[in-house]
C-alpha positions as CSV (number, residue, x, y, z in Angstrom):
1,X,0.0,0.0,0.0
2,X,1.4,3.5,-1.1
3,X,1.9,6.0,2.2
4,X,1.3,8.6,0.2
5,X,-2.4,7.4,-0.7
6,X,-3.3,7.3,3.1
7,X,-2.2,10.9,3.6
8,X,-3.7,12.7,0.4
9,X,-7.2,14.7,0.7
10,X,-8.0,16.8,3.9
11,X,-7.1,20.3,5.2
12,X,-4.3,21.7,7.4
13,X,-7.0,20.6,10.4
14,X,-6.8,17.2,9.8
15,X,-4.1,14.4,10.3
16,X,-5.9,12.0,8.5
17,X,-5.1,8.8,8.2
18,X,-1.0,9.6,9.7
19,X,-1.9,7.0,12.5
20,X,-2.1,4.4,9.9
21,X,1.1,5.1,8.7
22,X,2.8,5.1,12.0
23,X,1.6,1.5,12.8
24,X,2.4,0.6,9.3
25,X,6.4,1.8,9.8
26,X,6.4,0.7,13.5
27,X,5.8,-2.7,11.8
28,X,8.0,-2.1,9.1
29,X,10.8,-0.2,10.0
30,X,12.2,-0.3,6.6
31,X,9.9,2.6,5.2
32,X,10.7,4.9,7.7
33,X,12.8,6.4,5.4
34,X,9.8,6.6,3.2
35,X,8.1,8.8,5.5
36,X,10.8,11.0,6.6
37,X,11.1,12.1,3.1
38,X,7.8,13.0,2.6
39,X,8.2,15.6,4.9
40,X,10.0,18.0,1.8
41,X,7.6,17.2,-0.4
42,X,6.3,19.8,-2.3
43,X,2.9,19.7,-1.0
44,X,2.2,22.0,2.3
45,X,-0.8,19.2,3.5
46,X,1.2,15.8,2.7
47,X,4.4,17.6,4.5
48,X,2.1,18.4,7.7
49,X,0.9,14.7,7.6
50,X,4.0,13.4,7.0
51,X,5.8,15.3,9.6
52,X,3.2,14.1,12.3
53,X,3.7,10.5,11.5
54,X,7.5,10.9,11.9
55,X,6.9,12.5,15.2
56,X,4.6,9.4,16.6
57,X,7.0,7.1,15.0
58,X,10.1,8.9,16.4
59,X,8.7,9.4,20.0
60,X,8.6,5.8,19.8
61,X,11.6,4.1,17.9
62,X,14.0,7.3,18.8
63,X,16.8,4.9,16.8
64,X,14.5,5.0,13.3
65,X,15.2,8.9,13.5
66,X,19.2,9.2,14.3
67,X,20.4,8.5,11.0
68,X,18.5,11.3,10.2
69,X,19.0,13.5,12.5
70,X,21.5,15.5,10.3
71,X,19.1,16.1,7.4
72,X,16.7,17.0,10.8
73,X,19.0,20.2,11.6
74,X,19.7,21.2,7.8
75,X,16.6,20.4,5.6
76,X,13.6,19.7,7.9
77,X,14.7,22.8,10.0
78,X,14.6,25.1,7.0
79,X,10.9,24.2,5.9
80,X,8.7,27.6,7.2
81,X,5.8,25.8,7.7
82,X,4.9,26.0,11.4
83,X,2.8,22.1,11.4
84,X,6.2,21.1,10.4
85,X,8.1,23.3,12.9
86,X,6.6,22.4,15.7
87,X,7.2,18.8,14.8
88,X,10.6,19.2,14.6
89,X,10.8,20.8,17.7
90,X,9.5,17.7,19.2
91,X,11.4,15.9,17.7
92,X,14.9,16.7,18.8
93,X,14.7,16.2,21.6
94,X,14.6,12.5,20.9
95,X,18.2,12.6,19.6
96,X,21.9,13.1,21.5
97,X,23.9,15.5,20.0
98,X,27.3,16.2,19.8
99,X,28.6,20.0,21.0
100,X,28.3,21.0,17.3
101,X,25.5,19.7,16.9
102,X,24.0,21.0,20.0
103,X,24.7,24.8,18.8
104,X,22.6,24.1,15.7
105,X,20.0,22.9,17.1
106,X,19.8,25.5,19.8
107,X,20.3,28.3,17.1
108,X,17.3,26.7,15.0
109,X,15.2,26.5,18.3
110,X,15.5,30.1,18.9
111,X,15.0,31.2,15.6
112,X,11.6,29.4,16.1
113,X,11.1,31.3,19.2
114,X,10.0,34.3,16.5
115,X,7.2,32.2,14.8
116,X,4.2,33.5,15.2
117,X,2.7,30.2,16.1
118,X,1.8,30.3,19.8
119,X,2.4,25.8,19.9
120,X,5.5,26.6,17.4
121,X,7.0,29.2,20.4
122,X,5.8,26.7,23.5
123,X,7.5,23.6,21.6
124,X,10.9,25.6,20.8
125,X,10.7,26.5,24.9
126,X,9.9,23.2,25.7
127,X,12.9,21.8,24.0
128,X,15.1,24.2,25.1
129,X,14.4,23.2,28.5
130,X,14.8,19.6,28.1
131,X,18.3,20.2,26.4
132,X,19.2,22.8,29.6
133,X,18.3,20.0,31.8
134,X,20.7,17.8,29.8
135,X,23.6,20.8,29.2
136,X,23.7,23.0,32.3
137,X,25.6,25.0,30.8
138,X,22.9,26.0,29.0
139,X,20.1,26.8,31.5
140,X,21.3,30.6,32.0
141,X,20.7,31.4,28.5
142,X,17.4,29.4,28.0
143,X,16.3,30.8,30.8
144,X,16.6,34.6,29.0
145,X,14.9,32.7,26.6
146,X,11.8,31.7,28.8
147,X,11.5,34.9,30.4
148,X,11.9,37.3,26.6
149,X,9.2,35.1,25.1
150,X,7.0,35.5,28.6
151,X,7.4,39.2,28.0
152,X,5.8,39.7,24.7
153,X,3.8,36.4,25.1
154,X,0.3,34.7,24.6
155,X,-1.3,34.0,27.7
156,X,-0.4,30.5,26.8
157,X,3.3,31.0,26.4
158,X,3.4,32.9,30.2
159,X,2.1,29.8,31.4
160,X,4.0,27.6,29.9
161,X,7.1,29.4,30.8
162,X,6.1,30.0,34.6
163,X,6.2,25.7,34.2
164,X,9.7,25.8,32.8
165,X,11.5,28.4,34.6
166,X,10.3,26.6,37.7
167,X,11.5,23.1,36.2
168,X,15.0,24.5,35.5
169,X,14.8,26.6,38.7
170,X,13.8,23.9,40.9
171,X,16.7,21.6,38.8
172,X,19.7,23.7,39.8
């Protein structure tokens, strides 16, 4: 059965039938590769879709992603579509990184930080915390980062960031 056939039709409100595919990969590992590409696909909708069902199958099988993780930083990371950001942002934290690599992805998670997606913002701080919590040397600077995006902030993202200063806070 094609993927791609399961996750045609629909709007940008609707998965559709990504859950298929994810139990579909998790049983046949082999086409995750499949599936990760169809998140650059040239088509906004299938890339949204796409992009979830990487996410479920990466949260998951965190090993299907790593081989992918640096076309993750580089190609998924450029897409400006925020379904797909937010996605991302989910999904790295379910990857080690070297040093390097760990400056990238930081960088890419701030630059997120300006979306103007309120779940795009609260996934980028969410990940920033859980990479703080893994790097202290970190937690100073993503805690500047908690508190400038609580200043100009959706309700939503105050709330989420009271949560997170306190979880870095109370992890010191």
């Amino acid at each position: 059965m094609s993927l791609i056939d399961l996750l045609r039709g629909g709007d940008h409100r609707s998965i559709g039938r990504a859950d298929e595919v994810v139990d579909i990969v998790l049983s046949s590992s082999s086409r995750f590769e499949e599936v990760f590409n169809g998140i650059l696909s040239d088509d906004s909708l299938i890339r949204m879709k796409y992009a979830d069902a990487v996410e479920k199958i990466s949260r998951k099988r965190h090993d299907l992603l790593t081989p992918f993780k640096e076309r993750l930083i580089e190609e998924v990371a450029s897409i400006d579509q925020q379904e797909i950001q937010w996605h991302l942002a989910q999904m790295i934290t379910y990857l080690d990184y070297t040093k390097n690599e760990e400056a990238r992805v930081v960088k890419v998670l701030r630059g997120l930080l300006s979306s103007n997606s309120r779940i795009v913002i609260v996934s980028s701080l969410d990940t920033l915390t859980e990479l703080a919590t893994r790097n202290s040397s970190l937690r100073e600077s993503v805690i500047g980062d908690i508190e400038n995006a609580m200043k100009k902030g959706t309700p939503s993202v105050k709330s989420r960031g009271k949560r997170l200063l306190g979880r870095l806070t109370r992890d010191n």
